[in-house]
N, C-alpha and C positions, 0 to 999 in steps of 0.2 A: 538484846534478844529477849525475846517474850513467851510465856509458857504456861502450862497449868499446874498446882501443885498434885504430884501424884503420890505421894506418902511426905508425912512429917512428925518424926518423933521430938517430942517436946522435954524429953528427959536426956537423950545426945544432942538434942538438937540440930538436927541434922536432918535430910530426904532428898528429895529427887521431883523432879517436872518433868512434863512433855512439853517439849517447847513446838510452835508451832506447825511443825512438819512434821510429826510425831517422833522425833527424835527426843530417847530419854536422854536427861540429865543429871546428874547425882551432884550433892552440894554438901559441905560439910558444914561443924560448926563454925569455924571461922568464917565465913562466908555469911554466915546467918545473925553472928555475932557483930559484924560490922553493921547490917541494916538498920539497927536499932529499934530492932522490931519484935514483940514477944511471944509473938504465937504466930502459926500459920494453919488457914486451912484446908483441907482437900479441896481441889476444883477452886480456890483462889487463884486470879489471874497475878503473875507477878512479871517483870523486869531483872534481868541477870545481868551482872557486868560478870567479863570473864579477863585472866590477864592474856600474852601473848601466848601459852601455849593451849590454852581454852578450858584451865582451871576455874571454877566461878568464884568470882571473888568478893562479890554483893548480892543478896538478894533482894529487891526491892517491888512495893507493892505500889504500881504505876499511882501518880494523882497525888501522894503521900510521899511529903519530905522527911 
């Protein structure tokens, strides 16, 4: 799934996207702690894996391994 970042606190690490169809998303830190990623910013397009019951469990910034 794909989305835009719509807040991102960088001290919980932690926020929320709109993913395509305006549907929000909320992500915590675990999720954000897997990407391997240090920062996020508003209006960044990002890539979500989710597990089977639609917890996000990567955040990922498409093009970037």
């Amino acid at each position: 799934m794909q989305g835009t970042i719509a807040n991102f606190d960088p001290e919980t690490r932690s926020g929320s996207l709109l993913l395509d169809d305006g549907t929000p998303l909320a992500f915590g830190a675990d999720a954000f702690n897997r990407s391997g990623l240090r920062l996020l910013r508003l209006g960044q397009r990002v890539t979500v894996e989710s597990d089977a019951t639609g917890v996000v469990w990567r955040v990922l910034i498409p093009g970037v391994a």
